[in-house]
PDB file as gemmi writes it, atoms N, CA and C in Angstrom:
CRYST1    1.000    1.000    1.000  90.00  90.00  90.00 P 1                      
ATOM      1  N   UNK A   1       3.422 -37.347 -15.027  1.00  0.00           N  
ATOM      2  CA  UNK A   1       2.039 -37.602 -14.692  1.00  0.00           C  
ATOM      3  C   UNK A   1       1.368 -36.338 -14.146  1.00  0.00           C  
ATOM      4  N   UNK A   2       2.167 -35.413 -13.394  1.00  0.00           N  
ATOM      5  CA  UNK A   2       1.393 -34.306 -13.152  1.00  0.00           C  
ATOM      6  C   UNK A   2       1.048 -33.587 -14.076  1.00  0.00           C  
ATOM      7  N   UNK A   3       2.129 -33.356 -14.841  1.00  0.00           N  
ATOM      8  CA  UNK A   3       2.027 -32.754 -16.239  1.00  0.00           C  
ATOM      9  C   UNK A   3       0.769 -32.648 -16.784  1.00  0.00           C  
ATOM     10  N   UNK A   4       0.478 -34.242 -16.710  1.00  0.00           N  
ATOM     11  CA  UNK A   4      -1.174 -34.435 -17.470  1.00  0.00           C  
ATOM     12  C   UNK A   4      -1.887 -34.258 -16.693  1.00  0.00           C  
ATOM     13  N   UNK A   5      -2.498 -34.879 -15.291  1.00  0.00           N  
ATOM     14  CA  UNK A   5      -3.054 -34.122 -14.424  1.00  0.00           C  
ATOM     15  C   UNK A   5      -3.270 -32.723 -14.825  1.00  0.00           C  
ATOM     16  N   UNK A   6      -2.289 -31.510 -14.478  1.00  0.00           N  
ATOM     17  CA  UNK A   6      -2.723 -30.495 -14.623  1.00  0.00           C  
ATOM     18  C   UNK A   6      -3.451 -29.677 -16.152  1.00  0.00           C  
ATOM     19  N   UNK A   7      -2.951 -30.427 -17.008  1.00  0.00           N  
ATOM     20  CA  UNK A   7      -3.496 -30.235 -18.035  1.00  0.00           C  
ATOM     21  C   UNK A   7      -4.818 -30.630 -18.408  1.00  0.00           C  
ATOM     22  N   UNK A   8      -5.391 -31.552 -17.802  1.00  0.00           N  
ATOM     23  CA  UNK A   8      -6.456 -32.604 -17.998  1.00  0.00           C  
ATOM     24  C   UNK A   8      -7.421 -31.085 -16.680  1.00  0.00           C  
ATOM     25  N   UNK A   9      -7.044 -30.964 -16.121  1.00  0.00           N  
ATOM     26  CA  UNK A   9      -7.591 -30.227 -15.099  1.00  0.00           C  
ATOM     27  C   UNK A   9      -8.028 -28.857 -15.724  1.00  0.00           C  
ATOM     28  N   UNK A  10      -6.861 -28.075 -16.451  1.00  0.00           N  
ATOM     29  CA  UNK A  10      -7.310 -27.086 -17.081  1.00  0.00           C  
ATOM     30  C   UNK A  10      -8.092 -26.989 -18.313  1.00  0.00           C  
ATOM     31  N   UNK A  11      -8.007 -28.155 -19.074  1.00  0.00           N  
ATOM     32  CA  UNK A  11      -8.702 -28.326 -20.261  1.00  0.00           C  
ATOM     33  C   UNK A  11     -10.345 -28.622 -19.524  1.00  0.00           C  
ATOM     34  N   UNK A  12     -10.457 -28.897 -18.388  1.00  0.00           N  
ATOM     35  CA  UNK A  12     -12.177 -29.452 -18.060  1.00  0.00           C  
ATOM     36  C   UNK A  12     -12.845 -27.533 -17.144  1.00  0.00           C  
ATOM     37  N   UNK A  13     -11.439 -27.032 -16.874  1.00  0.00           N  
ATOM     38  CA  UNK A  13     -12.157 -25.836 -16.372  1.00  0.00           C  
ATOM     39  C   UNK A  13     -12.280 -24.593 -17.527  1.00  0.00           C  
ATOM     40  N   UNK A  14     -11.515 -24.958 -18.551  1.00  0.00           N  
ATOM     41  CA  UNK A  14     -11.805 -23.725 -19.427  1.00  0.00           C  
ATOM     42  C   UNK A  14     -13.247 -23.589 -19.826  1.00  0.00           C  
ATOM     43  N   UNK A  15     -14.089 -24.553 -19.452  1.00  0.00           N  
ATOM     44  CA  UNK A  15     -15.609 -24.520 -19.804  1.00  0.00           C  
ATOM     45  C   UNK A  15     -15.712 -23.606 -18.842  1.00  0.00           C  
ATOM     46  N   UNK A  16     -15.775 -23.133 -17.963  1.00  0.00           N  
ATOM     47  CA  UNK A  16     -15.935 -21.934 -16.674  1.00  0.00           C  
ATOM     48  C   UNK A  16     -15.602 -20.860 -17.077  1.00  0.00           C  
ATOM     49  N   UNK A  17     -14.459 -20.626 -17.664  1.00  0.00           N  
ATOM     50  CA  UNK A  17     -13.850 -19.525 -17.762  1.00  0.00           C  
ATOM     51  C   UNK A  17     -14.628 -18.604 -19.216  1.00  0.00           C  
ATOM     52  N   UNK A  18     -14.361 -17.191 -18.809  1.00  0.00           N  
ATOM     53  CA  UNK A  18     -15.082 -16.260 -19.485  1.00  0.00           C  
ATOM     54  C   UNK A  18     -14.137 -15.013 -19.767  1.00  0.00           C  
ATOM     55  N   UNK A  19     -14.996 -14.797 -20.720  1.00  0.00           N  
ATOM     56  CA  UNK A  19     -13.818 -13.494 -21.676  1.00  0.00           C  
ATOM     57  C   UNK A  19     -14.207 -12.132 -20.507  1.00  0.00           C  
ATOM     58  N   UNK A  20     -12.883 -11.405 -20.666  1.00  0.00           N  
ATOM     59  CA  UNK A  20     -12.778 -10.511 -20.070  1.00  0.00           C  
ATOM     60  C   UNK A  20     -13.780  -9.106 -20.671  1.00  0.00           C  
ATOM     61  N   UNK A  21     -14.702  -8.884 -20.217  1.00  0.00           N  
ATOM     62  CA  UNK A  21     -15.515  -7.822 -21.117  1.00  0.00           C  
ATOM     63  C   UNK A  21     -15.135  -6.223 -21.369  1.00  0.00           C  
ATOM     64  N   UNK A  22     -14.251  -5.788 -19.605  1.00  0.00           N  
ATOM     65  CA  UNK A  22     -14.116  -4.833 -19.642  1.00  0.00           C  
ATOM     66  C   UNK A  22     -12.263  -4.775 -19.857  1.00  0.00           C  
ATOM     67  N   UNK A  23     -11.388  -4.861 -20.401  1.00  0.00           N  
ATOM     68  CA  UNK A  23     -10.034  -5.486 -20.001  1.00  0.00           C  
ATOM     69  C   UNK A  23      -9.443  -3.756 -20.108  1.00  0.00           C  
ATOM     70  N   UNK A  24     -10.028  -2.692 -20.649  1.00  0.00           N  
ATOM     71  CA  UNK A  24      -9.208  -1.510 -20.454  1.00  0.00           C  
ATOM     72  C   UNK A  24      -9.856  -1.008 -19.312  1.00  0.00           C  
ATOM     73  N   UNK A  25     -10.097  -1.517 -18.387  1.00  0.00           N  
ATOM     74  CA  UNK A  25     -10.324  -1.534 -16.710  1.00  0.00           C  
ATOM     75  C   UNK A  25      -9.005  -2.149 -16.061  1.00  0.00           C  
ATOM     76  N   UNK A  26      -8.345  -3.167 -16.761  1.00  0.00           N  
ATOM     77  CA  UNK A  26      -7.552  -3.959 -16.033  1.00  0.00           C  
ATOM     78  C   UNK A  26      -6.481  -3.214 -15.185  1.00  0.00           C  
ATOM     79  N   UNK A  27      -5.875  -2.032 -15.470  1.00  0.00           N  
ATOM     80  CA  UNK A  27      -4.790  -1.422 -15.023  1.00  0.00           C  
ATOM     81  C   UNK A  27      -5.393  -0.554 -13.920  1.00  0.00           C  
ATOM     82  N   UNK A  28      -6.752  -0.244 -13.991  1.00  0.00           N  
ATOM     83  CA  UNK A  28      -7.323   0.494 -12.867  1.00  0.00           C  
ATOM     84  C   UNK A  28      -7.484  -0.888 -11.630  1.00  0.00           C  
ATOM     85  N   UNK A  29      -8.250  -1.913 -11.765  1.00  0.00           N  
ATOM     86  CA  UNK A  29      -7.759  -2.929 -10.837  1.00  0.00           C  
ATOM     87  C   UNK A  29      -6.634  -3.839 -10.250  1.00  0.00           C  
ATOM     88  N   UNK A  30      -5.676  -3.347 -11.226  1.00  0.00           N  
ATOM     89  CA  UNK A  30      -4.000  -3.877 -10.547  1.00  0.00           C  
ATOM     90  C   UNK A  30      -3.705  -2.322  -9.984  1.00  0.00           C  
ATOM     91  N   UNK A  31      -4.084  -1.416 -10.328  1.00  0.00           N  
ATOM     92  CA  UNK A  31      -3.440  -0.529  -9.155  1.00  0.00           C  
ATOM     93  C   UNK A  31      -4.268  -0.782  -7.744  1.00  0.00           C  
ATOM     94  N   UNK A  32      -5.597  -0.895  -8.113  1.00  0.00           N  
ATOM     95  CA  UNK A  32      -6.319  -1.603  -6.031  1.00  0.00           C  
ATOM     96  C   UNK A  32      -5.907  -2.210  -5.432  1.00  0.00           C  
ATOM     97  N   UNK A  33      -5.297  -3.774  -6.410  1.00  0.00           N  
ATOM     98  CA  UNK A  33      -4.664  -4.622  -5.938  1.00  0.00           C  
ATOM     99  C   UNK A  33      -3.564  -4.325  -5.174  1.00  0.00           C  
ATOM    100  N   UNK A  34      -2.475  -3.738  -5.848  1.00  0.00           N  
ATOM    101  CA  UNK A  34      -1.245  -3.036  -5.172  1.00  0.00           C  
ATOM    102  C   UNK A  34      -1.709  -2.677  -4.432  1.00  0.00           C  
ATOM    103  N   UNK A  35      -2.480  -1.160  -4.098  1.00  0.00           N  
ATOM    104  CA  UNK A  35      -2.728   0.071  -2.894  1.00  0.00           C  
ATOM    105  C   UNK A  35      -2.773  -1.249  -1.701  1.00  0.00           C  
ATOM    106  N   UNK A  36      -4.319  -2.427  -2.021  1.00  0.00           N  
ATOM    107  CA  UNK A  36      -4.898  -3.051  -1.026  1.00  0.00           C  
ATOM    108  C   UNK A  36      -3.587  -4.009  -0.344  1.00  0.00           C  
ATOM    109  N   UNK A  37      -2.586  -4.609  -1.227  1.00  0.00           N  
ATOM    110  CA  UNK A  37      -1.807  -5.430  -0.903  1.00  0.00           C  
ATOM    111  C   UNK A  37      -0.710  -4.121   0.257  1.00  0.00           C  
ATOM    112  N   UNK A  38      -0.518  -3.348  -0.409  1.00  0.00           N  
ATOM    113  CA  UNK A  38       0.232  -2.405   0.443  1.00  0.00           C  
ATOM    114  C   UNK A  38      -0.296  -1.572   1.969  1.00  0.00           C  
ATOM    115  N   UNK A  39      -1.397  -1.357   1.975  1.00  0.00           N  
ATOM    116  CA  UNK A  39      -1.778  -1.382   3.301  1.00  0.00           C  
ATOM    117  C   UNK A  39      -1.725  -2.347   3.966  1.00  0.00           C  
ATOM    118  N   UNK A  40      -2.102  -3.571   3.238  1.00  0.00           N  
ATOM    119  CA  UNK A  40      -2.303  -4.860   4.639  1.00  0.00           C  
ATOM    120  C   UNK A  40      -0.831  -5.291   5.255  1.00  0.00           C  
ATOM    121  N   UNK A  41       0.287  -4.244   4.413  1.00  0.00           N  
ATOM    122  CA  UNK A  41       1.638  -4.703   4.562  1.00  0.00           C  
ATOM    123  C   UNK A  41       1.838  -3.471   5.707  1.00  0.00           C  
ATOM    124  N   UNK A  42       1.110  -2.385   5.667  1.00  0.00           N  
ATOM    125  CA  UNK A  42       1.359  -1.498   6.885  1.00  0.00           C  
ATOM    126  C   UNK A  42       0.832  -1.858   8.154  1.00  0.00           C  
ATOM    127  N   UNK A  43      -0.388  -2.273   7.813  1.00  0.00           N  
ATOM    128  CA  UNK A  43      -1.530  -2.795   8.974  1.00  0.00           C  
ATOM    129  C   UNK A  43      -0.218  -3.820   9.262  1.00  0.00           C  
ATOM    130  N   UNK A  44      -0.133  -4.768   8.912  1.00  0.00           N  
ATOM    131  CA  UNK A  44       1.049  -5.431   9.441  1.00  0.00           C  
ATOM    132  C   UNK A  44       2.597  -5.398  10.409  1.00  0.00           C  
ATOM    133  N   UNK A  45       2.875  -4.233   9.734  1.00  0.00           N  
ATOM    134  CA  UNK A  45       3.908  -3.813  10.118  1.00  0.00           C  
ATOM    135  C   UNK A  45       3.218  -2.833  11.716  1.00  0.00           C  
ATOM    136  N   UNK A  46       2.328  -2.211  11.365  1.00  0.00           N  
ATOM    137  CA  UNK A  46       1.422  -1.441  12.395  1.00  0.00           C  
ATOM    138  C   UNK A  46       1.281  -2.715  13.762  1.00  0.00           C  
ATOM    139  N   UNK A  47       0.890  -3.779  13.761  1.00  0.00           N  
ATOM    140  CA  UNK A  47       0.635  -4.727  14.561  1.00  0.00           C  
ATOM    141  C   UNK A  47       1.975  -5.071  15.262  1.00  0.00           C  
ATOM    142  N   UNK A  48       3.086  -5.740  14.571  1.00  0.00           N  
ATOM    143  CA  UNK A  48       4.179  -5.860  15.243  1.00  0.00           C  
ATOM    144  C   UNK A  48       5.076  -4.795  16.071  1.00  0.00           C  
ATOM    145  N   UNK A  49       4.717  -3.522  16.000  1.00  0.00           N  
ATOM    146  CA  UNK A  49       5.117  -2.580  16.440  1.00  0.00           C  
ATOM    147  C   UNK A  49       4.793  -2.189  18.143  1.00  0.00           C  
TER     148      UNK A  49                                                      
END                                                                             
């Protein structure tokens, strides 16, 4: 039953969803992602210290 649930769920949001326009950008925004995920892991580590 979840099965369908989630399927029933994604089939009503693909009306939302939109094509990627710029996608040879994509590797320039997974490296932000990383950098950003990796500071908040210092800031972190910075706090418990």
């Amino acid at each position: 039953m979840v099965l369908r649930w989630t399927a029933a769920a994604m089939f009503e949001t693909k009306k939302g969803f939109r094509r990627i326009k710029a996608c040879k950008q994509l590797p320039i925004l997974k490296q932000a992602l990383i950098e950003h995920r990796q500071k908040g892991q210092l800031d972190q580590i910075k706090d418990a210290a």
